[in-house]
DSSP file (Angstrom, degrees, kcal/mol; ACC not computed):
  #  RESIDUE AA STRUCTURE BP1 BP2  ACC     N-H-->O    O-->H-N    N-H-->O    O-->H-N    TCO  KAPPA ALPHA  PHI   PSI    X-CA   Y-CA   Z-CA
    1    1 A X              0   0    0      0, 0.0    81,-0.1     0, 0.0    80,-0.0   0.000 360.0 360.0 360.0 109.5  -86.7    6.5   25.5
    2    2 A X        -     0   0    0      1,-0.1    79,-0.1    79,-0.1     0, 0.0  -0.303 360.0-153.9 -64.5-179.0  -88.6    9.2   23.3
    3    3 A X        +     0   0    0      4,-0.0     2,-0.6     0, 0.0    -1,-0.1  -0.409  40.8 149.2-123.1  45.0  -88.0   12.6   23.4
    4    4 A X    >>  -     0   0    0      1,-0.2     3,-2.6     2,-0.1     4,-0.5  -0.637  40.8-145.1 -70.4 139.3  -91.6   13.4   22.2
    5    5 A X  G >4 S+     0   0    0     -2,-0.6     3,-0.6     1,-0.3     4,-0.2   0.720 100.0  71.1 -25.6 -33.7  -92.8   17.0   23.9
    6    6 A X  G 34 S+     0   0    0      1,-0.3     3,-0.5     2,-0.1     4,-0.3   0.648  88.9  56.0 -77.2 -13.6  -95.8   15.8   24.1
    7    7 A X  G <> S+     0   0    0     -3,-2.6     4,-1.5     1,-0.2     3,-0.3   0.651  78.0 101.0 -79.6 -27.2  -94.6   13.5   26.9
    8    8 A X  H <X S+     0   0    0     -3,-0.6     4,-0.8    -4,-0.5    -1,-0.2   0.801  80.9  43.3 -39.8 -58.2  -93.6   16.4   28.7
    9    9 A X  H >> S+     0   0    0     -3,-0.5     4,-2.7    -4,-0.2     3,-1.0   0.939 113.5  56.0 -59.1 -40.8  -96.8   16.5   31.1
   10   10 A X  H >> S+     0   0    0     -3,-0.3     3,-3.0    -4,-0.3     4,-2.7   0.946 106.2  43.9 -26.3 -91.9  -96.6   12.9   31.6
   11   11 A X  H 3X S+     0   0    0     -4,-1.5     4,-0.9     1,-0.3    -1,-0.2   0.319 112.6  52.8 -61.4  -4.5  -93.3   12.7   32.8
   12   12 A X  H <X S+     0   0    0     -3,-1.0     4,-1.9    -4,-0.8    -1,-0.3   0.796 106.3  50.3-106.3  -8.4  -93.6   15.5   35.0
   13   13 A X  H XX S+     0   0    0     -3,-3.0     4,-2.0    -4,-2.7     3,-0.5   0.961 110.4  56.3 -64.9 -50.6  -96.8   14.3   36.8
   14   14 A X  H 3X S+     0   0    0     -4,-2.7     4,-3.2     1,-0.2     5,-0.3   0.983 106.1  46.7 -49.7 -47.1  -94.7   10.9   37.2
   15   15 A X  H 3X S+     0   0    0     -4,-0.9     4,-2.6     2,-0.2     5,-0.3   0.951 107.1  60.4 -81.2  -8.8  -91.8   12.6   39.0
   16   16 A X  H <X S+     0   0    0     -4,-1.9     4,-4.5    -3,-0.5     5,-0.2   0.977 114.2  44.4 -19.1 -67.6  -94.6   14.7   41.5
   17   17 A X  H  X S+     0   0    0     -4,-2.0     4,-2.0     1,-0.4    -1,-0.2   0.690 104.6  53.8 -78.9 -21.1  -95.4   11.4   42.4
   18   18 A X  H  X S+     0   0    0     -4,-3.2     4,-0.9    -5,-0.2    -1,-0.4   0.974 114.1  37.6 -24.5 -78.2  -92.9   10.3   42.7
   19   19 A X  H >X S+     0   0    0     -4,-2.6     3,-3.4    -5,-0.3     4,-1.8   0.987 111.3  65.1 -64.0 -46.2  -91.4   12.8   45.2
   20   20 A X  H 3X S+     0   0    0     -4,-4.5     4,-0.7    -5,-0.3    -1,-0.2   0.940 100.6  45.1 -39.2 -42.9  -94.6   12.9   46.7
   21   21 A X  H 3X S+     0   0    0     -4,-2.0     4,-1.4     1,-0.2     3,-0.4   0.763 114.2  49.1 -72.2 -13.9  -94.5    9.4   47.8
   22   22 A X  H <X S+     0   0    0     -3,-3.4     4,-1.2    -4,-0.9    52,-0.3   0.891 113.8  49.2-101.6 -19.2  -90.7    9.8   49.2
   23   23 A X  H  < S+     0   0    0     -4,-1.8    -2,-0.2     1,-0.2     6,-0.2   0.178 108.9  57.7 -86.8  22.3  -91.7   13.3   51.2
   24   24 A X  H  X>S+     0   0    0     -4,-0.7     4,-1.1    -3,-0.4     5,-0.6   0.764 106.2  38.9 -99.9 -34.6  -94.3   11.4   52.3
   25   25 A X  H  <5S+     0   0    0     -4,-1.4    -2,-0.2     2,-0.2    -3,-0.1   0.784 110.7  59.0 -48.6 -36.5  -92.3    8.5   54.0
   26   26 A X  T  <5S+     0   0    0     -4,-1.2    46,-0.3     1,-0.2    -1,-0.2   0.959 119.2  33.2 -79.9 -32.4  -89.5   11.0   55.5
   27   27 A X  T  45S-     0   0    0     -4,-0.1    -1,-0.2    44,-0.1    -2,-0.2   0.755 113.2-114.1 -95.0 -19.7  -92.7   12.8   57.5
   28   28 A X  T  <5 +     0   0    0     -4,-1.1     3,-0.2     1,-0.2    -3,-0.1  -0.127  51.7 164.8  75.0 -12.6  -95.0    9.7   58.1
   29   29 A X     >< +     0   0    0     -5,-0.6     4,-0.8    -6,-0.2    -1,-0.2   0.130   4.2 170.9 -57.2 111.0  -97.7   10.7   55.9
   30   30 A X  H >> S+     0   0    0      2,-0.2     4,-2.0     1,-0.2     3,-1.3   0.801  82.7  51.4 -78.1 -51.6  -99.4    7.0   55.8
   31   31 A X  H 3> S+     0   0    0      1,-0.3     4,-1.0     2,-0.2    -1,-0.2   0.923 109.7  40.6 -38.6 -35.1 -102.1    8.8   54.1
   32   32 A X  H 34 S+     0   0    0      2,-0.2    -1,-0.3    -8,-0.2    -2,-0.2   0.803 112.4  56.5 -91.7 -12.1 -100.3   10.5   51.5
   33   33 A X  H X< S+     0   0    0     -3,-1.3     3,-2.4    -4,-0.8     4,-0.4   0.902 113.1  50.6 -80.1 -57.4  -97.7    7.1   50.7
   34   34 A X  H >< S+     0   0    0     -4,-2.0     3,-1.3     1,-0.3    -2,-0.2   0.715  95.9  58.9 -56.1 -30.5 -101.1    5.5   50.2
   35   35 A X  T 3< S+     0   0    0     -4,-1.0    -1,-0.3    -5,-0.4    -2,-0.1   0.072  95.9  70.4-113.8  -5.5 -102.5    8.0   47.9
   36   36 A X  T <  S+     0   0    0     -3,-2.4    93,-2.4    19,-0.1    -1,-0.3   0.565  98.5  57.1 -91.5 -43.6  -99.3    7.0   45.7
   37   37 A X  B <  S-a  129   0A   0     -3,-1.3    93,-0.2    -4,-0.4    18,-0.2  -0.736  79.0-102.0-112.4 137.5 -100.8    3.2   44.7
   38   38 A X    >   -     0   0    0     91,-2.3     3,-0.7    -2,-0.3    17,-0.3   0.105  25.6-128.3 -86.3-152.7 -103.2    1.3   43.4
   39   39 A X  T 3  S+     0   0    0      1,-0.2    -1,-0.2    15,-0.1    17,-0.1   0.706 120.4  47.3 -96.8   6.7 -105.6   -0.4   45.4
   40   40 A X  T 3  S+     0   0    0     14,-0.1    -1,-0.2    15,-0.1    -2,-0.1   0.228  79.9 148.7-120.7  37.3 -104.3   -3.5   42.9
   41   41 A X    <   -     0   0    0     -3,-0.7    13,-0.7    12,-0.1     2,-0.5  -0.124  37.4-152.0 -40.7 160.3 -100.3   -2.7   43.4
   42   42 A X  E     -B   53   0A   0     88,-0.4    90,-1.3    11,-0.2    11,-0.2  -0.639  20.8-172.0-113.6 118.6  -97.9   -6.1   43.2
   43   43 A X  E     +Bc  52 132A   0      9,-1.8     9,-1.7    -2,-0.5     2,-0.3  -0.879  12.5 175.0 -79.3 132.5  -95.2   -5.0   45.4
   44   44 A X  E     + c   0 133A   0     88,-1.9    90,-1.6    -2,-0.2     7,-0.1  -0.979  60.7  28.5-156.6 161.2  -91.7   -7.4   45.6
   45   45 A X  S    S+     0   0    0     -2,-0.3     2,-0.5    88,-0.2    91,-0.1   0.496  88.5 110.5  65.6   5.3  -88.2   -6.4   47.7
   46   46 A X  S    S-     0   0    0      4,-0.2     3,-0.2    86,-0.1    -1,-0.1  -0.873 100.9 -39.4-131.2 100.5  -89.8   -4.6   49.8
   47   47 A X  S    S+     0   0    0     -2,-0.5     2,-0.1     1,-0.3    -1,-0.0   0.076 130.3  39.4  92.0 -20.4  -90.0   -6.2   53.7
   48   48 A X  S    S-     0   0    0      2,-0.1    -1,-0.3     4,-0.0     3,-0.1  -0.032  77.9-125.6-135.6-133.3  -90.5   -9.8   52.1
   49   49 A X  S    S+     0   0    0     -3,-0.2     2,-0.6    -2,-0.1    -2,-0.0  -0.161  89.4  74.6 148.4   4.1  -89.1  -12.1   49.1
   50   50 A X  S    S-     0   0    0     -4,-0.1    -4,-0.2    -7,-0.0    -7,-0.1  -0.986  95.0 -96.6-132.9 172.2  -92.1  -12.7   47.9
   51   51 A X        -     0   0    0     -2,-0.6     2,-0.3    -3,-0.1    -7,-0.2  -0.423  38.3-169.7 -70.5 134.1  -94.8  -10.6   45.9
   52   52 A X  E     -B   43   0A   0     -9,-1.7    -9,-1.8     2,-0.1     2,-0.6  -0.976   9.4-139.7-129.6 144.4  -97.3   -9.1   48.2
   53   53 A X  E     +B   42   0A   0     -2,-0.3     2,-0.3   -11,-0.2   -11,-0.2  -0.835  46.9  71.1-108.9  94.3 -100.8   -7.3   46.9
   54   54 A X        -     0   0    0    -13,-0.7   -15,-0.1    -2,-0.6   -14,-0.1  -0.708  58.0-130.8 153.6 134.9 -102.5   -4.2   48.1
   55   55 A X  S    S+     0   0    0    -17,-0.3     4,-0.4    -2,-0.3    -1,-0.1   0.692 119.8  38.0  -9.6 -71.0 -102.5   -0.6   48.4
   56   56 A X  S >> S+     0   0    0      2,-0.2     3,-4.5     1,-0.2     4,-0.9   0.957 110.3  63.0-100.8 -95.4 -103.1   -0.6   52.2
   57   57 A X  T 34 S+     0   0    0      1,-0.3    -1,-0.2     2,-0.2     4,-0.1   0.640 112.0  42.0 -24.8 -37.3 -100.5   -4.1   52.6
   58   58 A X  T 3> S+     0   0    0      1,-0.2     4,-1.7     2,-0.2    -1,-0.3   0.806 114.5  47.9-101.0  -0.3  -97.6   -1.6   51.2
   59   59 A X  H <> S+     0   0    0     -3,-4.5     4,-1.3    -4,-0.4    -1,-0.2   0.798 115.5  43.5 -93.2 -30.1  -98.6    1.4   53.3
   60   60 A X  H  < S+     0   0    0     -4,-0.9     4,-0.2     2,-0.2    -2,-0.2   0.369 114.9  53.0 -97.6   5.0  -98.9   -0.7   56.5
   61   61 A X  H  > S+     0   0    0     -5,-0.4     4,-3.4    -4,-0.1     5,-0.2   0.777 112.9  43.4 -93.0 -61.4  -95.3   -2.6   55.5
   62   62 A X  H  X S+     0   0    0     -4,-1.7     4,-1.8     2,-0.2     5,-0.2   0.924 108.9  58.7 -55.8 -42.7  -93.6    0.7   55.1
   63   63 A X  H >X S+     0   0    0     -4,-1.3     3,-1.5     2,-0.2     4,-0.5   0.970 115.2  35.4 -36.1 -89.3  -95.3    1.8   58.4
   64   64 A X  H >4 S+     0   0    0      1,-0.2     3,-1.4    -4,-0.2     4,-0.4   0.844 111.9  60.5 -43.8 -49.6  -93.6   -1.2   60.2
   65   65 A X  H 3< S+     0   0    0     -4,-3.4     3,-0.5     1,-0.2    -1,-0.2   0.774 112.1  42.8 -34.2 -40.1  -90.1   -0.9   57.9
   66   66 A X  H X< S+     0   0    0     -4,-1.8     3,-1.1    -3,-1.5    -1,-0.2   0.372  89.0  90.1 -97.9  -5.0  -89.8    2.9   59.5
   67   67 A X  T << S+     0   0    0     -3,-1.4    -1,-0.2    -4,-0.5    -2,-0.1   0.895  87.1  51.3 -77.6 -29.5  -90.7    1.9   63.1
   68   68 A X  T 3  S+     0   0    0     -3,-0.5    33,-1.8    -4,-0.4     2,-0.3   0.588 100.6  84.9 -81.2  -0.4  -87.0    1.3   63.8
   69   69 A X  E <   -D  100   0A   0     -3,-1.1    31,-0.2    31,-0.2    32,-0.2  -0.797  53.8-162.7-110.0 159.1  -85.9    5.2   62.3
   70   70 A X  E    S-     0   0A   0     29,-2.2     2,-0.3    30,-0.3    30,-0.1   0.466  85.0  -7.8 -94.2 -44.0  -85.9    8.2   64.1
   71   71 A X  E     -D   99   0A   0     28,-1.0    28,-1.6    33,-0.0     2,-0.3  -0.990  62.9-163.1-159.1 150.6  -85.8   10.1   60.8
   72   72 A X  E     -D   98   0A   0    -46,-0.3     2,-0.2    -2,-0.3    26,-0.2  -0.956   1.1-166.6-146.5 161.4  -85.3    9.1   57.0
   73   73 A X  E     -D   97   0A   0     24,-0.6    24,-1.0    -2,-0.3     2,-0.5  -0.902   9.6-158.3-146.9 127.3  -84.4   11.3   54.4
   74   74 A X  E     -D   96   0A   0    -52,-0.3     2,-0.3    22,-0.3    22,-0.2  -0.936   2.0-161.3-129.3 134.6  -84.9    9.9   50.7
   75   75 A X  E     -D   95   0A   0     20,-2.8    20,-1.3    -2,-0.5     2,-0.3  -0.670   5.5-157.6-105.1 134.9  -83.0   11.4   47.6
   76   76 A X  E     +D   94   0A   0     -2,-0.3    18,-0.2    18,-0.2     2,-0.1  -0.975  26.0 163.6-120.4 134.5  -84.6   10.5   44.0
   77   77 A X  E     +     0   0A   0     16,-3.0    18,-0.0     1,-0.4    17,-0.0  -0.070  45.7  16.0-104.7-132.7  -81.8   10.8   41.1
   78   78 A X  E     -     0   0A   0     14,-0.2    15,-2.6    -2,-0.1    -1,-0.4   0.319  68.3-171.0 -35.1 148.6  -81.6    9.6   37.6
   79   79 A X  E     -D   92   0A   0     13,-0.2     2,-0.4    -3,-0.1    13,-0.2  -0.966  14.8-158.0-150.2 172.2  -85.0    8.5   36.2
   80   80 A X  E     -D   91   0A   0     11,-1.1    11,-1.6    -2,-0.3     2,-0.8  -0.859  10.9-168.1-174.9  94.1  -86.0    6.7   33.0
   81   81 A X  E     +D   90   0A   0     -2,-0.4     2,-0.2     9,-0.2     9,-0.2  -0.839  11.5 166.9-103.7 118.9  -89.6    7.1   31.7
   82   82 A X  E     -D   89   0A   0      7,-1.2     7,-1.8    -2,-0.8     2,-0.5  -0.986  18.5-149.9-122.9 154.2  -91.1    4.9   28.9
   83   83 A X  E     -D   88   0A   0     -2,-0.2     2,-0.2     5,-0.2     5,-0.2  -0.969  23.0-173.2-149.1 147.6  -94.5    4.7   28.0
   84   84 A X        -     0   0    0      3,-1.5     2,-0.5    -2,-0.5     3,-0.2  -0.711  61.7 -76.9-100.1  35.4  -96.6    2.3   26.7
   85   85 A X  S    S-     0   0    0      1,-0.4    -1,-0.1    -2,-0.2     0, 0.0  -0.590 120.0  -6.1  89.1-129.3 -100.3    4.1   26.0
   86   86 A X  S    S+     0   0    0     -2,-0.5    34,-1.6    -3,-0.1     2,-0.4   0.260 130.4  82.0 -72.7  21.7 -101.7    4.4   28.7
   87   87 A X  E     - E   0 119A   0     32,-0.2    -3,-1.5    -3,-0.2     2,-0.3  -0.951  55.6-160.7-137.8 118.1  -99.0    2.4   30.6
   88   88 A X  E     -DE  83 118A   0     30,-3.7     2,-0.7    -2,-0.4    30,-0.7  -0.930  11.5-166.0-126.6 144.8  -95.7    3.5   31.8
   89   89 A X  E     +DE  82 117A   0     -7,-1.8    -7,-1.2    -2,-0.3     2,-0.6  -0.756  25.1 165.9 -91.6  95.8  -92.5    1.6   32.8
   90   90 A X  E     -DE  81 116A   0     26,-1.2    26,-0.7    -2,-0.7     2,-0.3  -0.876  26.0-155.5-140.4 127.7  -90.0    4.0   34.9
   91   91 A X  E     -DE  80 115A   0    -11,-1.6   -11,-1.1    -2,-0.6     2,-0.3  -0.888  16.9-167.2 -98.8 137.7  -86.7    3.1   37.1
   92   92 A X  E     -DE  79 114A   0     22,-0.8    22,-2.3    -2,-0.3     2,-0.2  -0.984  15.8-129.4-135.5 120.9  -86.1    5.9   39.7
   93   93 A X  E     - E   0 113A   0    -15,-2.6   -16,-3.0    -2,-0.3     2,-0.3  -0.604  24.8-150.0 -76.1 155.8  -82.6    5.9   41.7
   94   94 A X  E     +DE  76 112A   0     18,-2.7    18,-1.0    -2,-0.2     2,-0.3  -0.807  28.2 179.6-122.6 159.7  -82.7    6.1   45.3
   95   95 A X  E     +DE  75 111A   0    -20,-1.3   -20,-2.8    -2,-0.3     2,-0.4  -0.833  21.1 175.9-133.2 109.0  -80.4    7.6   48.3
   96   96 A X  E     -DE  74 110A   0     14,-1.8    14,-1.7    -2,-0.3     2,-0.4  -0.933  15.1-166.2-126.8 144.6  -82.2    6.8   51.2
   97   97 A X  E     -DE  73 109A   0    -24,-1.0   -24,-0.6    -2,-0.4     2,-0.4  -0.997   8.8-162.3-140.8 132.0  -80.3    7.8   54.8
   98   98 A X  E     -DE  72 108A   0     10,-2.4    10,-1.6    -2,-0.4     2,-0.4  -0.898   3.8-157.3-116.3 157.8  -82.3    5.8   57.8
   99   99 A X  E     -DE  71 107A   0    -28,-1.6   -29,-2.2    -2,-0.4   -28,-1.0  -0.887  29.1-126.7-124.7  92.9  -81.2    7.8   61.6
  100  100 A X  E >   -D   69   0A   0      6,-2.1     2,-0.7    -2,-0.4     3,-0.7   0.100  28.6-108.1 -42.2 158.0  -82.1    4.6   64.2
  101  101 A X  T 3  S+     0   0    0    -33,-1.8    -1,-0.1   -32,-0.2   -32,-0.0  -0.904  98.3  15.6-102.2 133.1  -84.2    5.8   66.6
  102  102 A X  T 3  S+     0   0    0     -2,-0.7    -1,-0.2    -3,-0.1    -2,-0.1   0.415 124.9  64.1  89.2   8.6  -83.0    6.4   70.3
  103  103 A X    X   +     0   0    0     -3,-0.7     3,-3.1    -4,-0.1    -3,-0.4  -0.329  62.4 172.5-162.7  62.5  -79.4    6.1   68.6
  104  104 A X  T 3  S+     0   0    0      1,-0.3    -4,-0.2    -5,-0.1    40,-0.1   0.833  79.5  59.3 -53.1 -29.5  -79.3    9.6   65.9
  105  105 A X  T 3  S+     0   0    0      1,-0.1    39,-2.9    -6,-0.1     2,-0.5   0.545  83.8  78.5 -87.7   1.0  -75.2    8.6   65.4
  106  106 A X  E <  S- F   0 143A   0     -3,-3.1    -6,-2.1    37,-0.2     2,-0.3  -0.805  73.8-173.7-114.1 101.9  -75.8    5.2   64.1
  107  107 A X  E     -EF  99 142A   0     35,-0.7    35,-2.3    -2,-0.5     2,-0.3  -0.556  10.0-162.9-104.6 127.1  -76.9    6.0   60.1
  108  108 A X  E     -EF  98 141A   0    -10,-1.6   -10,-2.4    -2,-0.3     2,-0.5  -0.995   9.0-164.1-116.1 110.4  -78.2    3.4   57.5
  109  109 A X  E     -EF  97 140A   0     31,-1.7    31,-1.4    -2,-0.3     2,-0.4  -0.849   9.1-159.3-127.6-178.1  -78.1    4.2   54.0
  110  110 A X  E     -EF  96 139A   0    -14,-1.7   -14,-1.8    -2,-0.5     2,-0.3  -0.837   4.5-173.5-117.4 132.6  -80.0    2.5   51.0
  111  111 A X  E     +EF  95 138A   0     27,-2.6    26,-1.5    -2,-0.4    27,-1.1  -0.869  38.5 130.5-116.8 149.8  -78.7    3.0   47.4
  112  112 A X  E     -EF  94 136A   0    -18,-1.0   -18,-2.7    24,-0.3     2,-0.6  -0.968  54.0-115.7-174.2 176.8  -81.4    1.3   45.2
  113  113 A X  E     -E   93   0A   0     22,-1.0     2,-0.7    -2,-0.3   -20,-0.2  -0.939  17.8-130.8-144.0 124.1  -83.4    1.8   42.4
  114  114 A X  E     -E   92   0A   0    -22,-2.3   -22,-0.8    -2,-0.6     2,-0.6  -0.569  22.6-159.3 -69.8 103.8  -87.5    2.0   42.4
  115  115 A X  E     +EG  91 133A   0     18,-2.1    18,-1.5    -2,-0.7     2,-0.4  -0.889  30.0 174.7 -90.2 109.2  -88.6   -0.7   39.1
  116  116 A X  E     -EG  90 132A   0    -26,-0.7   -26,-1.2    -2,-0.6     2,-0.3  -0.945  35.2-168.2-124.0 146.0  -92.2    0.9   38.5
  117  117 A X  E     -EG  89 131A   0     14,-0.9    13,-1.2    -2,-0.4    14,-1.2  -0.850  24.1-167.9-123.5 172.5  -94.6    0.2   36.0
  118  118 A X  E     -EG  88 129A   0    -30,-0.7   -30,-3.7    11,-0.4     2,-0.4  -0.976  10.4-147.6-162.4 110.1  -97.6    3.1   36.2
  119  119 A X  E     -EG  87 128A   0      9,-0.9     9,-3.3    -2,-0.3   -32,-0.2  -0.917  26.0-106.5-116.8 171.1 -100.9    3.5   34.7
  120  120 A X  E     - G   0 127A   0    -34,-1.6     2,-0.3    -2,-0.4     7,-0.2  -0.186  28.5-146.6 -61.8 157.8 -102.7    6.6   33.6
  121  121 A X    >   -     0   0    0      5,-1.5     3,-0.5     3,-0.1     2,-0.4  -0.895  60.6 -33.6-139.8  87.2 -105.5    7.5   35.9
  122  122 A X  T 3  S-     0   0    0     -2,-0.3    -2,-0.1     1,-0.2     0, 0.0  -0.734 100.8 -49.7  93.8-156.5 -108.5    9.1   34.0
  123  123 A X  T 3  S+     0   0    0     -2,-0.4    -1,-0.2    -3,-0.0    -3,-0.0   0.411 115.8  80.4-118.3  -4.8 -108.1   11.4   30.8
  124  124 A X  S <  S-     0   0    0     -3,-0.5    -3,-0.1     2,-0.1    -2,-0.1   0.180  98.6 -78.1 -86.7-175.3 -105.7   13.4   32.4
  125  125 A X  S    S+     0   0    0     -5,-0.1     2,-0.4     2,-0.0  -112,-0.1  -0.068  82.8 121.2-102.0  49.7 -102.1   13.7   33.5
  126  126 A X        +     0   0    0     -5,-0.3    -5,-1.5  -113,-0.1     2,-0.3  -0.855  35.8 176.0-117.6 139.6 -102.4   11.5   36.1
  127  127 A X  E     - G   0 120A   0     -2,-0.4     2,-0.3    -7,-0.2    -7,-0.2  -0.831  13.0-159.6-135.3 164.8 -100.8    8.3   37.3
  128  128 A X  E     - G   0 119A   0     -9,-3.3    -9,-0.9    -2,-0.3     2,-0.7  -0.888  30.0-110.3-136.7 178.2 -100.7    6.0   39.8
  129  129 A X  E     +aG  37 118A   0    -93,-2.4   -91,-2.3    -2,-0.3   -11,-0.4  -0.787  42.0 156.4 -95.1 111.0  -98.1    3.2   40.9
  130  130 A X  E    S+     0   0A   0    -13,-1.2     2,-0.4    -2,-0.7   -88,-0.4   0.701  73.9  36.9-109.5 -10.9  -99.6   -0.6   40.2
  131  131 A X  E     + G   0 117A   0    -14,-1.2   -14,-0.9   -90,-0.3     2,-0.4  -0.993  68.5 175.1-122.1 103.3  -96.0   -2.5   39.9
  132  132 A X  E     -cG  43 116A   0    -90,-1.3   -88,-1.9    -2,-0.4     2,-0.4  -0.785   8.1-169.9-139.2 121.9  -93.1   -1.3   42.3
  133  133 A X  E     -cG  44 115A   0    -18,-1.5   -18,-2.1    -2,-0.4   -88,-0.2  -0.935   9.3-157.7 -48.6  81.2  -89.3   -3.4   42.4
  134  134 A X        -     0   0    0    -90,-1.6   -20,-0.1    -2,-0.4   -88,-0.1  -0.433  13.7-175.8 -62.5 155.7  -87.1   -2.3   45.2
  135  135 A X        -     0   0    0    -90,-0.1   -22,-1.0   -21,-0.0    -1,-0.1  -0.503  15.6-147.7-149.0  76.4  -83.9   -3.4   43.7
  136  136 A X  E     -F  112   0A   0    -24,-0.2   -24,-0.3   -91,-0.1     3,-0.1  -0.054  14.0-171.5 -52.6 118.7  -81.3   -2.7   46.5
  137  137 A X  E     -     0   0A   0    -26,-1.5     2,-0.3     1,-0.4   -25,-0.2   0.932  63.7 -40.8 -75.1 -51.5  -77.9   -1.7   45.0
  138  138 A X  E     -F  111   0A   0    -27,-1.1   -27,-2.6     2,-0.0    -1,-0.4  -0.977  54.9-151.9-164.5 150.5  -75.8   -1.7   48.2
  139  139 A X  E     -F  110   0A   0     -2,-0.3     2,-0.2   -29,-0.2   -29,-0.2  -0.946   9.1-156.5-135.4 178.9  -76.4   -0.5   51.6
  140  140 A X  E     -F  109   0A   0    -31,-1.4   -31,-1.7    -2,-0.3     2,-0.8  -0.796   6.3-153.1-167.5 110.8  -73.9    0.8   54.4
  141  141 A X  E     +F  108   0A   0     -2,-0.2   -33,-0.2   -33,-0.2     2,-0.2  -0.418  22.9 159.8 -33.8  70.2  -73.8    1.0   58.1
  142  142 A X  E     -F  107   0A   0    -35,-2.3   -35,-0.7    -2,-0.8     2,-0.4  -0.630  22.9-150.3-122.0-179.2  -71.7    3.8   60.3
  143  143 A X  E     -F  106   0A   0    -37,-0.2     2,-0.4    -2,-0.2   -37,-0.2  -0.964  25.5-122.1-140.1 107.9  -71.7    5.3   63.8
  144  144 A X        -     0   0    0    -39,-2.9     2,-0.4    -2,-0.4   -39,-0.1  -0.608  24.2-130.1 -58.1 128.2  -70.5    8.6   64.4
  145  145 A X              0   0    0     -2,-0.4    -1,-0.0     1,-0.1    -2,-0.0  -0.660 360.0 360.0 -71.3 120.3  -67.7    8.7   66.9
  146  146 A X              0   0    0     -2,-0.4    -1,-0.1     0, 0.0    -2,-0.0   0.459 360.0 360.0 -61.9 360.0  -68.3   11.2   69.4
């Protein structure tokens, strides 16, 4: 990992988008999750086992993945940017908390970590997602007792 300065815009346009794209899942925003990818993304872990292709294919997978929550609320920690020219490679941990819907006491959460690769978008400091790796650490089930 450098520490050049220079990187410094980079790396904070990657975590925007980052958080954009996870306050866009906890509200629904299909529009704004899409607005995260490109329109030639490779997606894997996520709904399937095998690599699936598309922009629109991961915004209408996460659409169906969320149909069973009430409410999600997704935490990005530690993050780890390297970058490759125009190119960057960055793992993002996740906290993810799912609330079923029609049953708020019964709580799903996700620990996992987002494998992204990222290209530059333009001349700017803008990127967009073309690679993303769910890599589920562990997840864990509970019910509040009334």
């Amino acid at each position: 990992m450098s520490n050049d300065l220079g990187q410094v815009p980079d790396r904070l346009a990657i975590m925007d988008l980052l958080i954009r794209y996870a306050r866009a899942v906890d509200s629904h925003d299909f529009e704004g999750i899409r607005s995260c990818f490109a329109d030639d993304l490779v997606f894997v872990n996520i709904g399937s086992p095998d690599a699936q292709h598309g922009g629109d294919t991961y915004t209408e997978t996460i659409r169906r993945l969320l149909k069973p929550f009430g409410a999600t609320q997704h935490l990005l920690g530690n993050q780890v940017v390297e970058f490759d020219g125009n190119v960057a490679h960055v793992e993002t941990d996740l906290q993810a908390t799912h609330f079923m819907a029609g049953d708020p006491d019964t709580i799903t959460t996700l620990w996992a970590t987002y494998v992204d690769e990222m290209r530059r978008v333009g001349d700017g400091h803008e990127w967009t997602i073309t690679h993303r790796d769910l890599r589920t650490r562990g997840t864990q089930r509970t019910t509040n007792a009334a």
